[in-house]
Structures are given as C-alpha cells and as structure tokens.
C-alpha positions as CSV (number, residue, x, y, z in Angstrom):
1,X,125.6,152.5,127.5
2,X,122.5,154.0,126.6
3,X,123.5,156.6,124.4
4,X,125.9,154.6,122.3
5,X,123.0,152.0,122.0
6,X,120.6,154.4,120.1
7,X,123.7,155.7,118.4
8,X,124.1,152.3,117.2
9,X,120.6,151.8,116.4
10,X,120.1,154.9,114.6
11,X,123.0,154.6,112.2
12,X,123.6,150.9,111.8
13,X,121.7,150.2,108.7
14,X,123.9,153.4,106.7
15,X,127.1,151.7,107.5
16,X,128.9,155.3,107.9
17,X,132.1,154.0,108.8
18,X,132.5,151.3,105.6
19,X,135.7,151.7,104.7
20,X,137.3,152.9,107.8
21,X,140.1,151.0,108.9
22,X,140.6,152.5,112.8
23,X,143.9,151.4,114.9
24,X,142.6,152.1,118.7
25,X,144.5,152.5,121.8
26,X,141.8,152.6,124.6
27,X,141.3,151.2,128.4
28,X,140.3,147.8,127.7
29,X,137.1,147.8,129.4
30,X,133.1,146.4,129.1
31,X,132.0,149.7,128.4
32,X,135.0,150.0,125.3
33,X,134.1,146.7,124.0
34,X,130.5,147.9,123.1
35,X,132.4,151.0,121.5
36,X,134.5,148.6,119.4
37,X,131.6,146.5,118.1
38,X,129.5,149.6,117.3
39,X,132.6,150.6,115.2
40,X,132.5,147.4,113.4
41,X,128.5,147.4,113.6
42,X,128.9,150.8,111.8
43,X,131.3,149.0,108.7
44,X,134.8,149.9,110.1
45,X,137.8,147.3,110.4
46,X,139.1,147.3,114.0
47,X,142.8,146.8,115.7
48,X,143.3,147.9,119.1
49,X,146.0,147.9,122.1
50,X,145.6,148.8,125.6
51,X,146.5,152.4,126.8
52,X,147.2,151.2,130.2
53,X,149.5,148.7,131.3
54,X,147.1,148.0,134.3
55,X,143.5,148.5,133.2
56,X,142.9,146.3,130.6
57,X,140.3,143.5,132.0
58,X,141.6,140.1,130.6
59,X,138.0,138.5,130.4
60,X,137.3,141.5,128.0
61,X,140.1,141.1,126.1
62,X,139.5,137.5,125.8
63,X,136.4,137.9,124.3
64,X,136.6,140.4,122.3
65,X,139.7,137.8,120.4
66,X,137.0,135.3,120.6
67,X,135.2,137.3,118.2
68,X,138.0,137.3,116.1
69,X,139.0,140.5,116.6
70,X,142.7,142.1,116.7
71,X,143.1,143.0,120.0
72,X,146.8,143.1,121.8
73,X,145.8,143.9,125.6
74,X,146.4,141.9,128.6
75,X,147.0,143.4,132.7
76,X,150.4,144.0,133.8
77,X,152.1,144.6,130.7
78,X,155.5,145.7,130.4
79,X,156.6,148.7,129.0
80,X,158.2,146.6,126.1
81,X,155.0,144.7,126.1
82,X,153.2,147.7,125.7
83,X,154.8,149.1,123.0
84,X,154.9,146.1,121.1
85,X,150.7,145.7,121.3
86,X,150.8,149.4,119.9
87,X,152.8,148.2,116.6
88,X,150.6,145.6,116.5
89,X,147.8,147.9,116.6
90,X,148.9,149.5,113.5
91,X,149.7,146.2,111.9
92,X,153.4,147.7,111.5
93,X,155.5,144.7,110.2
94,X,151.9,142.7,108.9
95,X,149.8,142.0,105.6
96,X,150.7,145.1,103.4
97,X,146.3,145.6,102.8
98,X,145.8,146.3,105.9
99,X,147.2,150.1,107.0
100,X,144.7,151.9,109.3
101,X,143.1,155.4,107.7
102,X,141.7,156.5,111.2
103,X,143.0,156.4,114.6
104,X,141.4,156.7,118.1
105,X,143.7,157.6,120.6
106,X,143.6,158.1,124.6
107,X,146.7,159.4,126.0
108,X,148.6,160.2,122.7
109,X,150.9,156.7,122.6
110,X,148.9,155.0,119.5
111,X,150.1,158.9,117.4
112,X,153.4,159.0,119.2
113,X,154.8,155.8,118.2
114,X,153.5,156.9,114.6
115,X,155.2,159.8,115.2
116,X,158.7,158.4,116.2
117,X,158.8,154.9,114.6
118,X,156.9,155.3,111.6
119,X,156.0,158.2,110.5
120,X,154.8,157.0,106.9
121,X,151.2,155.7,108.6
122,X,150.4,159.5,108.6
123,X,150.4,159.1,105.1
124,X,147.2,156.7,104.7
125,X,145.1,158.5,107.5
126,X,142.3,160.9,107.6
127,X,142.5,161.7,111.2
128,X,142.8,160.9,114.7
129,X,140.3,161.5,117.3
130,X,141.9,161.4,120.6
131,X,140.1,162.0,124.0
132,X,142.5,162.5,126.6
133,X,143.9,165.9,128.4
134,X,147.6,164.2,128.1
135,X,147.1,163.4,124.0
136,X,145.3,166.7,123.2
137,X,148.7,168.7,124.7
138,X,150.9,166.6,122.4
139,X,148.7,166.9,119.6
140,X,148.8,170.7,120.1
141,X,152.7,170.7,120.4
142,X,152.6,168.4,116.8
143,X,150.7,171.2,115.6
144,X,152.9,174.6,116.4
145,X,155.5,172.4,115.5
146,X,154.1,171.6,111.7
147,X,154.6,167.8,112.6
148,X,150.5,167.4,112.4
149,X,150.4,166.4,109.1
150,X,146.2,165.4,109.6
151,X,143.1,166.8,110.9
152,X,142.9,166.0,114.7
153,X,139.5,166.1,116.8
154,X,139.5,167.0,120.5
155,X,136.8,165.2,122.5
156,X,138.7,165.8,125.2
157,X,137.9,169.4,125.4
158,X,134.3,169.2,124.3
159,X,131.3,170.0,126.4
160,X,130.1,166.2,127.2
161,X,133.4,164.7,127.8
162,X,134.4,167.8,130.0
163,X,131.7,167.8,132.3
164,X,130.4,163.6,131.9
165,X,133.7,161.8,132.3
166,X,136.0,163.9,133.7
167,X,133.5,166.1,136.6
168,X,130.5,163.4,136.8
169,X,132.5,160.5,136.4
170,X,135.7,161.3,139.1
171,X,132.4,162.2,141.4
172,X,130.9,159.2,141.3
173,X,134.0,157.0,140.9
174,X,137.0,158.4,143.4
175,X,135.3,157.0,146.7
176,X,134.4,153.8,145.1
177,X,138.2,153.2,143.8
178,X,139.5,154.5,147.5
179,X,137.6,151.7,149.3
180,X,138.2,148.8,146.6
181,X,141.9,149.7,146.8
182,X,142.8,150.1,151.0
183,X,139.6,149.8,152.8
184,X,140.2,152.9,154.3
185,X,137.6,155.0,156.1
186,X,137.4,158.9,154.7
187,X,135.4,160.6,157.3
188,X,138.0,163.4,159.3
189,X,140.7,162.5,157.0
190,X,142.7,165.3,155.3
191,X,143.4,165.2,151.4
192,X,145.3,167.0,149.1
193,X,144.0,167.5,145.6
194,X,146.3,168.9,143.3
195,X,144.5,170.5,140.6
196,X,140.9,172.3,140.7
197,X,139.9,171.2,136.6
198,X,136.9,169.3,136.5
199,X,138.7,165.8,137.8
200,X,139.7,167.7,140.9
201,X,136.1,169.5,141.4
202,X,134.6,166.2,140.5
203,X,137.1,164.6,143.4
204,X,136.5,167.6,146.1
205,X,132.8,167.7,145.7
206,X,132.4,163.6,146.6
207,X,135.4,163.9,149.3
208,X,134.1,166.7,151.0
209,X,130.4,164.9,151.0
210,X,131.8,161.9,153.5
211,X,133.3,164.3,155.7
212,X,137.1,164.9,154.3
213,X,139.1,167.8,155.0
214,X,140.0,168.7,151.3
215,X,142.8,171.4,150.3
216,X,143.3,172.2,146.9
217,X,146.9,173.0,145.2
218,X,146.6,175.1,141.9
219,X,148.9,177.5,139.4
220,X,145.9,178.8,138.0
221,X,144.3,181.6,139.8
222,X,141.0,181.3,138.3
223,X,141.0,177.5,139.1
224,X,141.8,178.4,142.5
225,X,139.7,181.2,143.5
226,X,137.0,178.3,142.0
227,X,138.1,176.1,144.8
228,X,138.3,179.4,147.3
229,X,134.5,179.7,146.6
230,X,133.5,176.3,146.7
231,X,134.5,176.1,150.5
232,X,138.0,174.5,149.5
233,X,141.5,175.9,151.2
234,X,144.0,176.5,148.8
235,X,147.6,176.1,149.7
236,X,150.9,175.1,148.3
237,X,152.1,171.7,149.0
238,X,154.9,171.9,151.1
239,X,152.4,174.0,153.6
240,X,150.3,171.1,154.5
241,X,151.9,167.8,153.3
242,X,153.4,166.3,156.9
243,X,149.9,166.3,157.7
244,X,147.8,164.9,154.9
245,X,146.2,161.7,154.9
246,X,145.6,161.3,151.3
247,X,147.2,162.7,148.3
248,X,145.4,162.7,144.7
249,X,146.8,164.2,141.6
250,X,144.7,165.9,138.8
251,X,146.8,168.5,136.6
252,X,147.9,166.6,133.7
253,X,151.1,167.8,134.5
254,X,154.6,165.8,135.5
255,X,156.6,165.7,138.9
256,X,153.6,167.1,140.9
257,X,154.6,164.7,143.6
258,X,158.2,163.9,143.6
259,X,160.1,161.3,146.5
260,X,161.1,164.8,148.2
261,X,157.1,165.0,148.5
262,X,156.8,161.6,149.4
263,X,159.2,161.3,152.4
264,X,157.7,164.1,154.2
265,X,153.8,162.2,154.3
266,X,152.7,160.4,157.1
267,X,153.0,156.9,157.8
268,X,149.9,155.1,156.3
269,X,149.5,157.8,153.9
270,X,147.7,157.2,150.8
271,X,149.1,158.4,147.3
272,X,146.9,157.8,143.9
273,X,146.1,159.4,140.8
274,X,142.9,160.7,138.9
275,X,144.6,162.2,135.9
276,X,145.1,160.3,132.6
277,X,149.0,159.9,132.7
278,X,151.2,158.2,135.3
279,X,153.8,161.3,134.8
280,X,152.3,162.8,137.8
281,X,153.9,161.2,140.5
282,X,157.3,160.9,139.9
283,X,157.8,157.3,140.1
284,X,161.1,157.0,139.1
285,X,162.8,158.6,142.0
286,X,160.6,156.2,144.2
287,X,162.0,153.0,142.1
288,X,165.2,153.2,144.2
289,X,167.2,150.5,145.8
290,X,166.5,152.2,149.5
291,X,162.7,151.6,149.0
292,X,161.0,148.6,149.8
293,X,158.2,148.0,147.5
294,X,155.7,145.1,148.7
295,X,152.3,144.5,146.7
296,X,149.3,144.0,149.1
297,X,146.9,143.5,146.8
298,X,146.0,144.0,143.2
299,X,147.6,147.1,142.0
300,X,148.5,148.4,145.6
301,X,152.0,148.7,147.2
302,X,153.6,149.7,150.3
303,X,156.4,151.3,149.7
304,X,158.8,151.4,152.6
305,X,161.3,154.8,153.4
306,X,164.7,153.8,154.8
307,X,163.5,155.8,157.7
308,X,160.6,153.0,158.3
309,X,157.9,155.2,157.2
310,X,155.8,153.4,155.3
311,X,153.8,155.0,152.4
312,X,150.7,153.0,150.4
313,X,150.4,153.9,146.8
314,X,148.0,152.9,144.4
315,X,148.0,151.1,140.7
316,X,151.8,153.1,140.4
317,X,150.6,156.4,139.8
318,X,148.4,155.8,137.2
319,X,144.7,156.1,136.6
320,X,143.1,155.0,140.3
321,X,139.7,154.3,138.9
322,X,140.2,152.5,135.7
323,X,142.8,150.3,137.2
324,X,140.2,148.6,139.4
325,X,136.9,149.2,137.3
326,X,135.2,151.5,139.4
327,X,133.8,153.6,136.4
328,X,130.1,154.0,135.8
329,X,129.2,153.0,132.2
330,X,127.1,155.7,131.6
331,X,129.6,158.4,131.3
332,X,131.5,156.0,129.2
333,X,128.3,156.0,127.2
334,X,128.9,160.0,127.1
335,X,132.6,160.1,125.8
336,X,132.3,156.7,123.3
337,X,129.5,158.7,121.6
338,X,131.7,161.1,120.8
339,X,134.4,159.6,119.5
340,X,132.3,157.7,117.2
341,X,130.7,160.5,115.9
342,X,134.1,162.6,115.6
343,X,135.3,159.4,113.8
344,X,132.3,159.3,111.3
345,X,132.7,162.9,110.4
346,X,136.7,162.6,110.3
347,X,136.2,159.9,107.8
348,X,133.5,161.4,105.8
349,X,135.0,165.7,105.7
350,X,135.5,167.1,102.4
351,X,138.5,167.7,101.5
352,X,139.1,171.1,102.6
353,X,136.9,171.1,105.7
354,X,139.9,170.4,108.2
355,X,143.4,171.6,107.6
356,X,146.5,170.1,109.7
357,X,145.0,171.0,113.1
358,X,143.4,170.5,116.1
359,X,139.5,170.8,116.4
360,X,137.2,170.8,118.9
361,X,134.2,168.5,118.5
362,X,131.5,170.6,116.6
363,X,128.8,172.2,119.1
364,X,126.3,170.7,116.9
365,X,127.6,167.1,117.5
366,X,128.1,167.6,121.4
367,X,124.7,168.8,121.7
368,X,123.7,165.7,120.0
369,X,125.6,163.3,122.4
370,X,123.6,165.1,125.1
371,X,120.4,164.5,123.2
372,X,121.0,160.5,122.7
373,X,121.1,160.1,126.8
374,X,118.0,162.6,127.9
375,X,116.0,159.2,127.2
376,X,117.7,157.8,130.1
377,X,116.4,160.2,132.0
378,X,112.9,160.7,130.6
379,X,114.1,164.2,130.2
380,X,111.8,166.5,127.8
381,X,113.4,169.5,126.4
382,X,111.3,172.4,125.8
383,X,111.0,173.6,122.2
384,X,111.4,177.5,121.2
385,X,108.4,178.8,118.9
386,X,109.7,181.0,116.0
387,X,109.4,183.9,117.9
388,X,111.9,183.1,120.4
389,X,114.5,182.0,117.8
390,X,114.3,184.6,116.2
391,X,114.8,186.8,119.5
392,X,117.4,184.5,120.4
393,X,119.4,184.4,117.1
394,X,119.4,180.6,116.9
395,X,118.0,177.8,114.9
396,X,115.6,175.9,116.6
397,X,117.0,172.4,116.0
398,X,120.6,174.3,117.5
399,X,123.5,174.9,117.8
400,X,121.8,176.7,121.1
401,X,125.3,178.3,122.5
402,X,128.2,179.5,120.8
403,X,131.5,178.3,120.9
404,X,132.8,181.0,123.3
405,X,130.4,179.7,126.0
406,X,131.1,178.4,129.3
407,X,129.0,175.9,131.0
C-alpha cells in the first residue's frame, strides 16, 4: 500500500481528520485495515461493517476488534446479519455522543439504510464519499430526487479509481480468482463478458492473453465498437450462450443473466461476477426448489437443472475476486488514497463549497494519488519550464488536463 503509506506519513503529524467521526461499509480486507488505521492515524473515530456478505476475511476482522476497534464483519453473513452490522455501524440504537459526521460507502447500503431507517443521521453529516459504480447511481437518483440532503464525492468515477481498480486491478486479478475458485484451464475456452467498461476491458485484455475466445455483450455503442477494435466479437447473448464456457458479468446493471440464461449453458459451465453488486445474475429465480444447489468448495456451488445439466457458479453472483482475496494491494493502495483525501476535504469544505450533490473527486487531488505511487515505480516526471506553461495554459504544479478529458 505504498501510496497510502506516504499519505500517511505526510499528513499524520496535522491530524486532518480530528474530529471526524466516519461510519464505513467497506470489503473487510488487509489492504482496508491499513485504510482504517490511517483514518484513525489521521484523528478520525472509526465504526465499520462489511459490504459483502462473503468477502470480509475473519482474521482481519479479528484484529482489527483486537485493537479495540468497532468493527461488525464476519464471512457468510446473513442478509439479517448484514443489516444489523450496518446499524451497528452507525451506532443506531448506542451512546447518544457518538453519531458519525462522515460516511465511506462502497455499494450504497451504509447511505441507504440511512436513507430508509433513519433518515435523521443525514442531519449530523458533512458527507459521504462512496467508491462504487452501484452507490454512485443511487447517489445520483437521491440527487434528481432532492433526497441528497449532503455533499457526496465520487471516487468511483475519478481518473485513478477508473483506470487502477476497476481496468488494472480486474486485469491482474480475474485469472487468479478463476483458478482459486474451479481449477479450470482457460486456454480454447469461450467467454462471454457482458459489459466493455473498464472491468470488462480489464477482464478481455487478461482472458484473451491465455488464449480465451472472448465475446463481448454491450448496449452502448461506443463501448462496443471499443470492443469491435480491440479484436473482441460483439454479440447479443442469446446468439452465443449454448456454447460458452464461461460467463462474467460487468455492467452494473440487474437481470443480465437470468435462470432463462442459465438453462441454455453448457454442462460444466462457469457463471461469476466482476461487478460490484450481486444484482447481476439474477439469483433469485435460480433459488428454486427444482435446483439442486451443492457447495464444492468455499464460495462455489453446483447448481443442478432438473434436466441434469449441471451449472458451477461462483461466491452467488457477487464480487468473484474479493470473495477469495485475489486483489493486488497496490490498486487498493490507488482507491484508499482517494477516499481519504475526498474524506479530508469533505470534512474540512467551507460552507458553501459543495451544495446537495454529487462531485467528482477534484483533478487536482486525483493527480495527487497518482503522484504518491510514481515512487513505487521510480518514475520521474518531467517538469515544464515557464515557457511551456504558459504555451500550454496550465500551472506548473497542475491541474495538467481539464475535466472534460479522456484518458
């Protein structure tokens, strides 16, 4: 976590977060245990819950609790489990001193139970950073809706979260969480990725390197003449599905894969997930008396068609790679660097600075998360002379794009 580190290191002694009182709902995780002491290394009070009923790794937990921290997380949660770690979180129902004035969200749950079950939290906070595709499309709908009643940050959409976690990361991690999970072998095998964002490019691009046959579903036609260019075949579902091997959603969206979907695959088919929320594959219609679910192994189940066709699905449709820690901690190192700065300048705004809305993470800042990991690297940047800045329009320390760029 290299960039956190110095993140730490450089802003440790100023304390910027005194004061803060963040509720969290994260993956449970190494890599978010060193973003949860840095909060509290930076002067912040901490309580946190799991996002994900399945990734949370106990021994984390565990310590982090040994530490005396408030942490409600544990693997294999239930869903009344889960929401009760969340109220916990917010200390809903504990001492009246303690009400949180920041929140850090990934996936939207932590703001939606504040949303439905008490909406009076809203009242003490200063604003939520949340880092996930799935919470910045309900913070958005909150927002044309005049139910955002606070400033919200979007690392999700930022530059370094964009391109580190969800391209770099998926590239580097969907292989790794393919092999932990069946064992299978991916050269000659055909795969369906639904969705060409940066997950799905980041998936294609490592697929296609061990030999896969990759096609690409998409609704968006720039997304899929992307794909078209990169080499990828892009098709609608029902055209290839009787003859895929594997089948990995990334659109953020609901019911990409529903039983109908299902029933036509192969026996010894693979279906997983690389987007944030288990609404992809539509579980519920597979949760059916006439299907015989069997674990195999941690987070992996056969499910069995009345038919005999036997499908394998992994961690139940959610997040493949967090559910059996197959996510390098650098990347991490990327995203948790964000959200500590969003949360530092959330916390410290002037009033005025951020209506009821949703931001995107200053350039200035994302450029700065860059910046912490070129060390890692021993990456030099070149400087302009005055000359070229002026040229250029730009100040020398940056902003060195505007918003409206595309990387």
């Amino acid at each position: 976590m290299p960039g956190l580190m110095s993140l730490r290191r450089r802003a440790e002694g100023d304390k910027p977060l005194k004061g803060a009182k963040i509720s969290g709902c994260t993956h449970i995780t190494a890599q978010i245990a060193v973003l949860i002491e840095t909060l509290i290394r930076l002067g912040s009070e901490v309580r946190w819950a799991a996002c994900n009923i399945y990734s949370t790794q106990n021994e984390v937990a565990a310590a982090l609790a040994q530490e005396n921290i408030p942490i409600f997380a544990w693997t294999n949660e239930t869903d009344e489990e889960f929401w009760w770690c969340i109220s916990k979180a917010l200390n809903i129902n504990g001492s009246s001193d303690w009400l949180p004035n920041m929140i850090l969200d990934d996936g939207g749950d932590l703001t939606y139970y504040c949303q439905k079950q008490m909406t009076s939290v809203f009242n003490s906070l200063k604003g939520i950073v949340e880092e996930s595709v799935t919470g910045i499309h309900r913070l958005y709908q909150m927002s044309r809706s005049g139910l955002l009643t606070i400033p919200a940050l979007n690392v999700n959409d930022s530059v370094t979260k964009t391109k580190f976690d969800n391209l770099y990361l998926c590239k580097e991690s969907v292989i790794d969480s393919l092999k932990r999970c069946t064992d299978t072998m991916l050269g000659g095998k055909q795969v369906l990725i639904c969705g060409y964002g940066e997950v799905g490019k980041g998936c294609c691009q490592s697929l296609k390197s061990v030999g896969c046959l990759i096609y690409v579903t998409e609704i968006d036609p720039i997304c899929a003449l992307q794909a078209c260019m990169d080499g990828f075949k892009v098709v609608r579902l029902e055209e290839v599905i009787k003859q895929i091997d594997i089948v990995i959603t990334a659109t953020g969206n609901k019911s990409v894969i529903t039983r109908e979907h299902v029933e036509k695959l192969k026996t010894g088919a693979i279906l997983c997930n690389m987007g944030h929320s288990n609404t992809e594959i539509d579980i519920e219609s597979l949760q059916q008396p006439d299907i015989l679910w069997d674990d195999v192994r941690l987070n992996v189940q056969h499910l069995t068609f009345p038919s005999g066709k036997r499908v394998t699905l992994i961690a139940e449709g959610r997040i493949m790679n967090l559910c059996c820690s197959s996510v390098p901690s650098f990347f991490i190192s990327v995203t948790a660097s964000a959200q500590a700065l969003g949360l530092i300048d959330l916390f410290h705004a002037p009033c005025g600075k951020y209506k009821n809305d949703v931001y995107l993470l200053p350039k200035k800042m994302d450029e700065y998360v860059a910046s912490l990991h070129l060390p890692a690297f021993d990456a030099h940047l070149t400087e302009l002379n005055d000359d070229q800045c002026q040229y250029l329009g730009i100040n020398k320390s940056g902003p060195f794009k505007p918003n409206y760029y595309r990387y």
